[in-house]
C-alpha positions, 0 to 999 in steps of 0.5 A: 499532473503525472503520478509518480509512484514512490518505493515504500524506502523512499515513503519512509524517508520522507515520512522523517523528513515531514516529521522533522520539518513538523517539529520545526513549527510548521504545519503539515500542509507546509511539510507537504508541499516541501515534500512536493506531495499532496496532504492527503498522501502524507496522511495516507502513508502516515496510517500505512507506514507510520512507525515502520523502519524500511525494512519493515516496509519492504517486507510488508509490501512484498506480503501485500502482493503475495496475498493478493497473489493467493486471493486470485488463485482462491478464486480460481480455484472457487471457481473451476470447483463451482463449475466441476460441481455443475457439471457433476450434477448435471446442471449444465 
């Protein structure tokens, strides 16, 4: 099955669609499958996104990249320190 990847605007309309079809009576399960995802994403985005409006979401998801922009420069950084140390101290 291809994977199809879902913008977090688009994560959060279906997490009111799958509440609405929930309090109707029907069960996740059921509110999945109508959604055309499986359970566990459901559940996945319901702990990643549950409560936020989509411009929350954006803005979340535009800091999760931005953080793991800093972490790979941190270690860059790290790393070339670690080197010049070495090489400083003659360990090469």
């Amino acid at each position: 099955m291809a994977r199809k990847r879902f913008s977090p605007e688009q994560i959060i309309v279906k997490l009111r669609e799958a509440e609405i079809i929930e309090s109707k009576g029907l069960t996740q399960v059921e509110a999945a499958k109508r959604l055309g995802i499986c359970e566990q994403t459901l559940i996945r985005w319901r702990k990643e996104y549950g409560g936020l409006r989509v411009d929350q979401a954006k803005r979340f998801k535009e800091l999760e990249k931005e953080n793991n922009r800093l972490k790979r420069l941190v270690a860059d950084l790290s790393l070339d320190k670690a080197i010049l140390k070495d090489a400083a101290s003659g360990n090469l």
